[in-house]
NUNUDREN-116833 format. One record per residue: x, y, z of N, C-alpha, C in turn; chain; residue in one letter. Coordinates in Angstrom, 2 decimals. Last residue first. Layout:
+---------+---------+---------+---------+---------+---------+---------+---------+---------+-------+------+
:     nxx :     nyy :     nzz :    caxx :    cayy :    cazz :     cxx :     cyy :     czz : kette : rest :
+---------+---------+---------+---------+---------+---------+---------+---------+---------+-------+------+
:       X :       Y :       Z :       X :       Y :       Z :       X :       Y :       Z :     A :    a :
...
+---------+---------+---------+---------+---------+---------+---------+---------+---------+-------+------+
//
This chain:
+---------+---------+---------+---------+---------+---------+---------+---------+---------+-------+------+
:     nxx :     nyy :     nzz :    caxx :    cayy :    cazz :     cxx :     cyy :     czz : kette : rest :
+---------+---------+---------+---------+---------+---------+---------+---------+---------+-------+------+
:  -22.21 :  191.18 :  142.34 :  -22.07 :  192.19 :  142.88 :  -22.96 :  193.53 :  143.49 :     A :    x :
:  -21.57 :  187.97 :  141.73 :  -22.60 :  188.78 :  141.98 :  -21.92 :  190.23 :  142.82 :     A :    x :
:  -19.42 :  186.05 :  139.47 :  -19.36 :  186.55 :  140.93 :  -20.22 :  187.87 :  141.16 :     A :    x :
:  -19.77 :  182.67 :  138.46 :  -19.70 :  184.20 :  137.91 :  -20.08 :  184.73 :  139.21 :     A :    x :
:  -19.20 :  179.60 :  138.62 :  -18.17 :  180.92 :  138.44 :  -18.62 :  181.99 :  138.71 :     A :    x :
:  -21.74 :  178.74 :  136.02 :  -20.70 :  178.41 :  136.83 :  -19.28 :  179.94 :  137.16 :     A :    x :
:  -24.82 :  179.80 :  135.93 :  -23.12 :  180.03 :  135.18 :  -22.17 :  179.60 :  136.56 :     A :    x :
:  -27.28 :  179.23 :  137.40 :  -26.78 :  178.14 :  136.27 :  -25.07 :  178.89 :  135.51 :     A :    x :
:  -27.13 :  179.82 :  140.39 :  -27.56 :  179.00 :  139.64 :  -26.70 :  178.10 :  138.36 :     A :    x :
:  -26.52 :  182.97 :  139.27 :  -25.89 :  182.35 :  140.16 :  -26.20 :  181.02 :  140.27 :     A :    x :
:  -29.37 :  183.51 :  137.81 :  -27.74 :  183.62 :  137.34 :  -26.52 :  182.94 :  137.89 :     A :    x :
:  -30.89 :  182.99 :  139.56 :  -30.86 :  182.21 :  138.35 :  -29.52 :  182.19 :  137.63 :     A :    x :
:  -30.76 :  184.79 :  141.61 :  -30.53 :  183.42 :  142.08 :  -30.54 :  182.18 :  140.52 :     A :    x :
:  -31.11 :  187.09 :  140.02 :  -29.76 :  186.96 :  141.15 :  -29.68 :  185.53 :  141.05 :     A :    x :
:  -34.05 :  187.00 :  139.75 :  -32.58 :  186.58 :  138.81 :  -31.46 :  186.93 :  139.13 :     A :    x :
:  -35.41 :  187.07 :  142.31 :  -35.06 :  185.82 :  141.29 :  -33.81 :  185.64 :  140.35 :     A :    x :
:  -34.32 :  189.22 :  143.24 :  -33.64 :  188.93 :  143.55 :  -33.63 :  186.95 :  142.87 :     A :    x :
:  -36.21 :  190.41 :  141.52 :  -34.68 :  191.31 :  141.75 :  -33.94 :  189.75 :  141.84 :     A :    x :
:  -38.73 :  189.67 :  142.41 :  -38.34 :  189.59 :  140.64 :  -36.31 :  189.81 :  140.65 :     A :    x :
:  -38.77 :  190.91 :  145.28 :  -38.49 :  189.28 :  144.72 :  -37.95 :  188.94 :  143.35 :     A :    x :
:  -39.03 :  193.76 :  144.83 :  -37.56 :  192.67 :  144.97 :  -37.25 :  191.89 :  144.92 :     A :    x :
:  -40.27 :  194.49 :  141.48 :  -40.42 :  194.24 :  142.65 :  -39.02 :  193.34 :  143.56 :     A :    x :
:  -40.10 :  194.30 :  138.79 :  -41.61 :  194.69 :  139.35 :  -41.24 :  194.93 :  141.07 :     A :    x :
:  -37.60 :  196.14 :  136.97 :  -38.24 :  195.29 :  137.61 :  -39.05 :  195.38 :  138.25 :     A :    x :
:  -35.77 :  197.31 :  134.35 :  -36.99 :  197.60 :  135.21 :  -37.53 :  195.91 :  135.61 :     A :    x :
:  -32.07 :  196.94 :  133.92 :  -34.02 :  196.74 :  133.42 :  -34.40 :  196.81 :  134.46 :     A :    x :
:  -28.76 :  196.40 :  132.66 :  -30.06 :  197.05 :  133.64 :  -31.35 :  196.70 :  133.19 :     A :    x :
:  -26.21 :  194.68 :  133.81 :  -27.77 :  194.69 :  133.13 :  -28.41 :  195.99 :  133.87 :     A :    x :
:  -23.01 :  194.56 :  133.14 :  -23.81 :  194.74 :  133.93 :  -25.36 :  194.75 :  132.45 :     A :    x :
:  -20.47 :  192.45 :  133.33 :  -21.74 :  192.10 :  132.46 :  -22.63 :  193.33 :  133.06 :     A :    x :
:  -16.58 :  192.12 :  132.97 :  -17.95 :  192.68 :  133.83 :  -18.92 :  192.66 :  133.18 :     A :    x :
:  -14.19 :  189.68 :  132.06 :  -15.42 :  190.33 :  132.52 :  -16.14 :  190.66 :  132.92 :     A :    x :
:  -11.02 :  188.48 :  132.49 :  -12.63 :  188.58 :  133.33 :  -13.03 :  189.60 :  132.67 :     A :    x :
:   -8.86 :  188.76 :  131.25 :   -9.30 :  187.34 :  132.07 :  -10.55 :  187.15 :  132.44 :     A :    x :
:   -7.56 :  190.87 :  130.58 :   -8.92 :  190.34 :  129.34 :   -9.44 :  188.98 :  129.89 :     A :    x :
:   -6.55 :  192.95 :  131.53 :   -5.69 :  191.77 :  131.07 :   -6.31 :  190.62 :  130.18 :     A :    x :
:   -8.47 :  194.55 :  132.41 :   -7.03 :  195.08 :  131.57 :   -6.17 :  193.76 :  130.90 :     A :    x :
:  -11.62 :  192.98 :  131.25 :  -10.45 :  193.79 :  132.11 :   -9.62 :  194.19 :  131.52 :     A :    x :
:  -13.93 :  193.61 :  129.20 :  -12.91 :  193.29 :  129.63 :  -12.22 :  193.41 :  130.46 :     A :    x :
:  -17.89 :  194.91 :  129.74 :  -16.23 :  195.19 :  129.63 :  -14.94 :  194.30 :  129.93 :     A :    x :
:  -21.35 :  195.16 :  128.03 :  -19.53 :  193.93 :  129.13 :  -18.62 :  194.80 :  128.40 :     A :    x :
:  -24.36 :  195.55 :  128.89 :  -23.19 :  196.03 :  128.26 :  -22.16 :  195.39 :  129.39 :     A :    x :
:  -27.78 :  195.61 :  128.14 :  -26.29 :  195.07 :  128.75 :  -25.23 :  195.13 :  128.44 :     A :    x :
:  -30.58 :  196.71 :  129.17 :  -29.69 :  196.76 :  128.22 :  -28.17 :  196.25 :  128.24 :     A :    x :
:  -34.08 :  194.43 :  129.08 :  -32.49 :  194.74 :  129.57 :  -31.59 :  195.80 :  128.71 :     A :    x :
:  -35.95 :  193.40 :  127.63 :  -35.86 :  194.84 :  127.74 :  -34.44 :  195.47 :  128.05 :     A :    x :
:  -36.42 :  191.19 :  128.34 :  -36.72 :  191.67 :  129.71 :  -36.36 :  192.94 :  129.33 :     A :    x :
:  -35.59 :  188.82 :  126.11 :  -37.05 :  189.43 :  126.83 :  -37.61 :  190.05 :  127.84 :     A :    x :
:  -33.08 :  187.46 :  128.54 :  -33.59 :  187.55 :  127.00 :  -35.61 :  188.42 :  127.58 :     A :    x :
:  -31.66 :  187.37 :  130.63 :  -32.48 :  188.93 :  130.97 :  -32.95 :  188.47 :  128.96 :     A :    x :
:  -30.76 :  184.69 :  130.56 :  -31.17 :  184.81 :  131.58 :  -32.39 :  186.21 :  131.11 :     A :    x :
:  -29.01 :  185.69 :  128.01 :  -29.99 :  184.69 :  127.81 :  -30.97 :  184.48 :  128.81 :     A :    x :
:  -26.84 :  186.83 :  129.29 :  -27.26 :  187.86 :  128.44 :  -28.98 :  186.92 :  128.18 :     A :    x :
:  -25.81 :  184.43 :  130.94 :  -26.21 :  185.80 :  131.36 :  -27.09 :  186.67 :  130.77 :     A :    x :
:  -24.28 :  182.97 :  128.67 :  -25.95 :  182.51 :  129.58 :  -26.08 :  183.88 :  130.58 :     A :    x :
:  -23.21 :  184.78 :  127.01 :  -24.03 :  184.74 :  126.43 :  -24.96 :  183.70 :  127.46 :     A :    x :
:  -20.98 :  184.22 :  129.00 :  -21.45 :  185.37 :  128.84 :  -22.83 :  185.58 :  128.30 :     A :    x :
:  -20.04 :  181.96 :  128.99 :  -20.96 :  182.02 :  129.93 :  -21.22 :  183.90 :  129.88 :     A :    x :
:  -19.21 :  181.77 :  126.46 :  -20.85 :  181.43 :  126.52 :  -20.77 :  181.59 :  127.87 :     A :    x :
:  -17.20 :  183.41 :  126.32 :  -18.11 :  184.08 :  125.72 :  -19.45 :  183.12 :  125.97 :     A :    x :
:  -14.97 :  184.47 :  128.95 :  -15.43 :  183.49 :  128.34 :  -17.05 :  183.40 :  127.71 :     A :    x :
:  -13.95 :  185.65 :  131.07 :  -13.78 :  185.68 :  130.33 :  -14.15 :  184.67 :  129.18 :     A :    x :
:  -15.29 :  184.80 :  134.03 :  -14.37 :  184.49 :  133.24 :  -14.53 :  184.90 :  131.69 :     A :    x :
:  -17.63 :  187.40 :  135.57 :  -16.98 :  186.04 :  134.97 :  -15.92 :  186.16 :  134.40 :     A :    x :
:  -19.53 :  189.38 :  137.71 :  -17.90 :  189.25 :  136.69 :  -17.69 :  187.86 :  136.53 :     A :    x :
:  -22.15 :  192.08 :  137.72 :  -21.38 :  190.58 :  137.21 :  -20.21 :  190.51 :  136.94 :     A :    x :
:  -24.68 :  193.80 :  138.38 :  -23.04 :  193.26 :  138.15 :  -22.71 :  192.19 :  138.36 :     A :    x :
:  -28.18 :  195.03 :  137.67 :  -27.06 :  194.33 :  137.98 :  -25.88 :  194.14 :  137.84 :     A :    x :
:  -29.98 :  197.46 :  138.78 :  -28.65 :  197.68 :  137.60 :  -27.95 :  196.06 :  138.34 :     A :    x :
:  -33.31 :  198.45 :  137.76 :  -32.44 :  198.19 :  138.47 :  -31.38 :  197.45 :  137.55 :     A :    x :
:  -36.21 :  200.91 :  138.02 :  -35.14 :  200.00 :  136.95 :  -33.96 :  199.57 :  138.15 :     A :    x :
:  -39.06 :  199.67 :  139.13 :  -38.18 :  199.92 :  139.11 :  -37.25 :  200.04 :  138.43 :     A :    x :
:  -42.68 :  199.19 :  140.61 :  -41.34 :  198.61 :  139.70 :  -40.43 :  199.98 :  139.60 :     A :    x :
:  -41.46 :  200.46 :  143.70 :  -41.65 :  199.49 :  142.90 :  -42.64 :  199.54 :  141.86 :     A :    x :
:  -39.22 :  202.52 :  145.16 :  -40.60 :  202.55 :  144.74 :  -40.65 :  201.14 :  143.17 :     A :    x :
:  -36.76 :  201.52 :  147.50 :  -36.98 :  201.81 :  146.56 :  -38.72 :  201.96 :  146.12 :     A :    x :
:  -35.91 :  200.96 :  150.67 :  -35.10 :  202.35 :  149.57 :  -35.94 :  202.27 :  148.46 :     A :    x :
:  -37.28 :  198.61 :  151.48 :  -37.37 :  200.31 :  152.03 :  -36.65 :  201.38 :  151.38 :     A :    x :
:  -36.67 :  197.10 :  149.49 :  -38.67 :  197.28 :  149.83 :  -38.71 :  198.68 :  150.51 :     A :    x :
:  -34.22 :  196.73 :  149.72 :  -34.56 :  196.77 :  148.70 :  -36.42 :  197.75 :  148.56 :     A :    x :
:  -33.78 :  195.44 :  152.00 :  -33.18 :  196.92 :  151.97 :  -33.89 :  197.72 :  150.68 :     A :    x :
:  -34.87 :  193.21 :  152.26 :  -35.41 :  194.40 :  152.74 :  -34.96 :  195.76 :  152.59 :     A :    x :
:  -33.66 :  192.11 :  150.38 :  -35.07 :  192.34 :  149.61 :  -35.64 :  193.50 :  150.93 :     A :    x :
:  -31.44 :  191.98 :  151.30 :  -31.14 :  192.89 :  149.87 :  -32.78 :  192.85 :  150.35 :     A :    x :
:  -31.83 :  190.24 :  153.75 :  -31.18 :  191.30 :  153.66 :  -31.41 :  192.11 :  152.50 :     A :    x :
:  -32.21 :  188.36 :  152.00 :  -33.45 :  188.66 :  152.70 :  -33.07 :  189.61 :  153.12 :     A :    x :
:  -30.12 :  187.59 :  150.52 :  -30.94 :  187.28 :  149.84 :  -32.01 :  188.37 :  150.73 :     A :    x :
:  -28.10 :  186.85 :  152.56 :  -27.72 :  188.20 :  152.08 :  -29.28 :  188.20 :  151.09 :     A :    x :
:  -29.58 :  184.39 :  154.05 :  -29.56 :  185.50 :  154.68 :  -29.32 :  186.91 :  153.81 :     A :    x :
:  -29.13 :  182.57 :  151.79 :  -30.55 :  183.14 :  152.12 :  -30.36 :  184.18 :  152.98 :     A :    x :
:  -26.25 :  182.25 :  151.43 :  -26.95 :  182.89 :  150.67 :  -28.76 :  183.92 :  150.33 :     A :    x :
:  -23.74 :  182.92 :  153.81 :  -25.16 :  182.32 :  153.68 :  -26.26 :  183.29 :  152.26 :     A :    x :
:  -20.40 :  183.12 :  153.06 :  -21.78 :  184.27 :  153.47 :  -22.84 :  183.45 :  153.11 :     A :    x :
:  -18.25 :  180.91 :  154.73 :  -18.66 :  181.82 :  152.91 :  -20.08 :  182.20 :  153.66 :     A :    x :
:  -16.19 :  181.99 :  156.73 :  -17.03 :  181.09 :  157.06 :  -17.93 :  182.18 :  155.53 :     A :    x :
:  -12.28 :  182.58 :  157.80 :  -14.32 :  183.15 :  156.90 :  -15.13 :  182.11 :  156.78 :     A :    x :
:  -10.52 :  182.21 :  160.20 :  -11.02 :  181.62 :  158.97 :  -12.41 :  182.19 :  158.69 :     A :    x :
+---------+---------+---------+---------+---------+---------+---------+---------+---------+-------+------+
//
């Protein structure tokens, strides 16, 4: 049986991997997949409001889910990984990639 992945651990994991691969600020590319479903699309798109972002969603083949990705420049991994935890947070469902 899987035991679901601790969120603070993959959290502190990314920010170190994050501090040693990259030069800060940054642009960086988030993924996303939700349900198909246009406001929790539009709380995603509302999360990166004023951040420059550019975001672009694709359907699937069957149109059940969507992919959201974002990109935008960020200051740093904490900033990264705030809105990881905001997104995840407040849309019910939507699966971080």
């Amino acid at each position: 049986m899987n035991t679901p992945p601790n969120p603070d651990e993959f959290y502190k994991k990314l920010k170190t991997q994050l501090s040693e691969t990259t030069a800060w600020p940054s642009e960086y590319l988030y993924k996303f997949i939700v349900i198909s479903d246009k406001d929790k699309i539009l709380q995603i798109e509302h999360i990166f409001d004023n951040t420059g972002a550019v975001i672009n969603t694709k359907e699937s083949k069957k149109g059940k889910y969507t992919s959201v990705s974002v990109n935008v420049i960020m200051k740093d991994p904490d900033a990264v990984i705030e809105k990881y935890r905001e997104v995840t947070n407040n849309v019910d469902g939507v699966i971080s990639l």
